[in-house]
MDTraj code that builds the backbone (N, CA, C; nanometers):
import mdtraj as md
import numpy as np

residues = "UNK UNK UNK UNK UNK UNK UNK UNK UNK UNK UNK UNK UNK UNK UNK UNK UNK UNK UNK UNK UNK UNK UNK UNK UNK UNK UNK UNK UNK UNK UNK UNK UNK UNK UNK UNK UNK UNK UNK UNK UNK UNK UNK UNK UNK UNK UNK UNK UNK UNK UNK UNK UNK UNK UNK UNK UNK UNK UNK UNK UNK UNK UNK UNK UNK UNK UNK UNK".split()
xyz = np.array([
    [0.0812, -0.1198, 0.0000],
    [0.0000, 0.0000, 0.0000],
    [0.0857, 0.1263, 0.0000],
    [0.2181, 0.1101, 0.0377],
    [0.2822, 0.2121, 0.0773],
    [0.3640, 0.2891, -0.0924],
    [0.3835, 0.1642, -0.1916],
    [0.4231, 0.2270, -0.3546],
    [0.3107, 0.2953, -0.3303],
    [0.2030, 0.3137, -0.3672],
    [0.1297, 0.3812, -0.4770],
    [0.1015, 0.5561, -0.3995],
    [0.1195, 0.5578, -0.2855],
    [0.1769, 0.6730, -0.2205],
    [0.2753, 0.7718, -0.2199],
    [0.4163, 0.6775, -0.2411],
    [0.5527, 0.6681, -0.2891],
    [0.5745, 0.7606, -0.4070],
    [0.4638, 0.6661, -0.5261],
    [0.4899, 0.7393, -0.6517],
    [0.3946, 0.8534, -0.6746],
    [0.2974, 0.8996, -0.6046],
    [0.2618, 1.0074, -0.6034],
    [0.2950, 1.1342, -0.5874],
    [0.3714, 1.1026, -0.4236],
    [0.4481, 1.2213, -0.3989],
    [0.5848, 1.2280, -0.4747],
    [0.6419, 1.1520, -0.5588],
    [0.7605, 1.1730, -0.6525],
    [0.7063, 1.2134, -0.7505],
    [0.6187, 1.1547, -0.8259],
    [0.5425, 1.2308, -0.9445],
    [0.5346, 1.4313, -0.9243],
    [0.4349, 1.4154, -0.7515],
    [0.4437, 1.5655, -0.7352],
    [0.5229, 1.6513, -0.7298],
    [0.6882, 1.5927, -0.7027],
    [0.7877, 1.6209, -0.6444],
    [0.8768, 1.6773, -0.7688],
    [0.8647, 1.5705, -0.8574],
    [0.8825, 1.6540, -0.9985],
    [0.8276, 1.7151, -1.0851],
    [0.7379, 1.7296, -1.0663],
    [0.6037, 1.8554, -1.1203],
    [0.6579, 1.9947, -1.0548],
    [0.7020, 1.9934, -0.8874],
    [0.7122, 2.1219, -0.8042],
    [0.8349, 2.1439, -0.9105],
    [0.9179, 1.9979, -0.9023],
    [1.0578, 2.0859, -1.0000],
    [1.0618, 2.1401, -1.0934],
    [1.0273, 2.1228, -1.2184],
    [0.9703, 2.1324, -1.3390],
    [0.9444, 2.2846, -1.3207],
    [0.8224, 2.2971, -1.2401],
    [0.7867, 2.4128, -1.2142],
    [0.8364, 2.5218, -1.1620],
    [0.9570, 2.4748, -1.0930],
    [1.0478, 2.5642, -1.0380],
    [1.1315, 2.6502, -1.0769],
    [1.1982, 2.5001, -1.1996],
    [1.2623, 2.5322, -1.3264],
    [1.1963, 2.6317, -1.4199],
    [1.0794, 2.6451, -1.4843],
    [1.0439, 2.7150, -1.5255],
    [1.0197, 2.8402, -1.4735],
    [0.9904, 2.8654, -1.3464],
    [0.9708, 3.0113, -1.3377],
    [1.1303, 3.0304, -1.3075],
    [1.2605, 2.9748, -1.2637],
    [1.3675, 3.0477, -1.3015],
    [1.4733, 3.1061, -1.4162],
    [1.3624, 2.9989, -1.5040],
    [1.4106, 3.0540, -1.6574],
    [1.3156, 3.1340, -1.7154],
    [1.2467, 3.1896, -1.6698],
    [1.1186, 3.3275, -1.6692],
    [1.1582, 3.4441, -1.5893],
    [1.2561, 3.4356, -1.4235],
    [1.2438, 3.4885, -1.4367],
    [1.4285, 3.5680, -1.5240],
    [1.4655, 3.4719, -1.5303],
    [1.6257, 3.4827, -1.5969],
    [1.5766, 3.5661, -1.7383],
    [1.4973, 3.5019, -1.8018],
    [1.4482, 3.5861, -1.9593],
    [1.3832, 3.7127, -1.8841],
    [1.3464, 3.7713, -1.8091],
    [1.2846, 3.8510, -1.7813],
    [1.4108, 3.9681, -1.7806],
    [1.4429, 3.9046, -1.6625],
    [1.5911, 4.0002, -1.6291],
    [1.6885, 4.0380, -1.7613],
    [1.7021, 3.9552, -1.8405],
    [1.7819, 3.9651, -1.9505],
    [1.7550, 4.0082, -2.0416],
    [1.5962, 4.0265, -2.0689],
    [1.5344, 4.1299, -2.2266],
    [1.4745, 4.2437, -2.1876],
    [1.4255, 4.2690, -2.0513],
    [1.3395, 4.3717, -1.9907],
    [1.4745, 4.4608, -1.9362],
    [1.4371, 4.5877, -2.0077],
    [1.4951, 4.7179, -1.9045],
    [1.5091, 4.7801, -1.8319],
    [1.3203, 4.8001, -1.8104],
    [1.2684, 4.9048, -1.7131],
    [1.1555, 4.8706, -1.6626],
    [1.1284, 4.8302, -1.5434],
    [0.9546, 4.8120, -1.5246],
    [0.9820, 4.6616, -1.4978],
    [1.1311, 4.6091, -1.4422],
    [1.0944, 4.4427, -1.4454],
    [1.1433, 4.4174, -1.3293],
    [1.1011, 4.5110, -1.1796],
    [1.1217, 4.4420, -1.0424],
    [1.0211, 4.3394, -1.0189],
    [0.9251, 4.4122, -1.0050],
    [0.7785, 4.3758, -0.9766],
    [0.7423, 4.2683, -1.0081],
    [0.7667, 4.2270, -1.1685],
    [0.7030, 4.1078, -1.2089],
    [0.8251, 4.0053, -1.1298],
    [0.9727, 4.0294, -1.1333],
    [1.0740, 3.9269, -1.0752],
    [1.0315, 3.9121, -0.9102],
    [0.9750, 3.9725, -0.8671],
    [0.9761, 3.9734, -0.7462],
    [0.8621, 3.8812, -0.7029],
    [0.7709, 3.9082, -0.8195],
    [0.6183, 3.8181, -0.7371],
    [0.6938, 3.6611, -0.8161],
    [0.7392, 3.5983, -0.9318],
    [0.7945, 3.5450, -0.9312],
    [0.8671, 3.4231, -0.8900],
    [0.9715, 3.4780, -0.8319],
    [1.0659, 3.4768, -0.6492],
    [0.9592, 3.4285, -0.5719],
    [0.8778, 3.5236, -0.5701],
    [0.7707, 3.4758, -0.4548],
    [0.6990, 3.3578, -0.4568],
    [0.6525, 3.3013, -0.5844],
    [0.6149, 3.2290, -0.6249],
    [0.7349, 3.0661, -0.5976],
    [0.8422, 3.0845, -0.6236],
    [0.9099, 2.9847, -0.6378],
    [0.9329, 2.9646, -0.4832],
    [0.9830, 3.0652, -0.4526],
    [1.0178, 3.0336, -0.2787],
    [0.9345, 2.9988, -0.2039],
    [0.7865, 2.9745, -0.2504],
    [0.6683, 2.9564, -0.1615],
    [0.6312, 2.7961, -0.1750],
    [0.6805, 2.7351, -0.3465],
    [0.6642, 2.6113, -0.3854],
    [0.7377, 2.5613, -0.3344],
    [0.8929, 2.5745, -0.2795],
    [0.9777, 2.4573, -0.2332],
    [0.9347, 2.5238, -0.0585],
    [0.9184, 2.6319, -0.0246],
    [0.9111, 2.6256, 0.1225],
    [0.7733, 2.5245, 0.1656],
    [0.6848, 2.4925, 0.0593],
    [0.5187, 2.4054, 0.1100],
    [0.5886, 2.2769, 0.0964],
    [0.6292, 2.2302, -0.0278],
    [0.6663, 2.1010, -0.0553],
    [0.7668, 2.0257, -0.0363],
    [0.8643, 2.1208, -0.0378],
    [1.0098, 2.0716, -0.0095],
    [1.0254, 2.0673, 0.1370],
    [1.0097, 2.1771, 0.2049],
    [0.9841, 2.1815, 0.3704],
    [0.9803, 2.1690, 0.4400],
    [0.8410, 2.1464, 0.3727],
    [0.6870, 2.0817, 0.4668],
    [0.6745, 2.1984, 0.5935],
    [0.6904, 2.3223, 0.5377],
    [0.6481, 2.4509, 0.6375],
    [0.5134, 2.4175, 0.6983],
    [0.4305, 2.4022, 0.6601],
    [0.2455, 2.3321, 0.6841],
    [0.3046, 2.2756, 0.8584],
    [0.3897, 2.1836, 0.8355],
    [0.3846, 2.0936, 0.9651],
    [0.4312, 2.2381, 1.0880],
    [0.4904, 2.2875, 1.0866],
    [0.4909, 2.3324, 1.1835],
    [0.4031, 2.4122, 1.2691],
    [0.2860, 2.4351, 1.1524],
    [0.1590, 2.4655, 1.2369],
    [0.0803, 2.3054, 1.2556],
    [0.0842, 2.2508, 1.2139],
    [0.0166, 2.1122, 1.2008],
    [0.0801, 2.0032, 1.2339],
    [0.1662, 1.9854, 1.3213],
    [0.2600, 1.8659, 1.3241],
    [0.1760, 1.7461, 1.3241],
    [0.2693, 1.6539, 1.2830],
    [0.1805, 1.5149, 1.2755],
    [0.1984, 1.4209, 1.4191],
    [0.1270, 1.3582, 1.4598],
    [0.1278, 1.2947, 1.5959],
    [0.1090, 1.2154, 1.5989],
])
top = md.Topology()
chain = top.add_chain()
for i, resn in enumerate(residues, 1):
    res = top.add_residue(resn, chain, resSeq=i)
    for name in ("N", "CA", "C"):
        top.add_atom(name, md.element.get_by_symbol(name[0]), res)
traj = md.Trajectory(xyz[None], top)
């Protein structure tokens, strides 16, 4: 019972990556063709990525929720 659990959260685990990957090569093209006017979008971004590995990678959640 315990595979089909296993491969879920690895499946998810490389989806978060994937996804991670992509917004740092978004926001790398950003930084590199944009002149003026491109904190804002890098910043929410950032925000975005640092929020996916701090939930999943983490597991920030548990420390309001620990498991018992």
């Amino acid at each position: 019972m315990a595979q089909p659990r296993r491969v879920t959260w690895t499946r998810l685990g490389i989806i978060v990556f994937i996804g991670g990957t992509i917004s740092n090569l978004a926001e790398f093209a950003l930084a590199v063709t944009v002149q003026t006017g491109v904190m804002l979008p890098l910043i929410v971004l950032m925000a975005i990525d640092a929020a996916m590995i701090a939930y999943f990678f983490m597991h920030i959640t548990q420390l309001w929720h620990p498991e018992e």
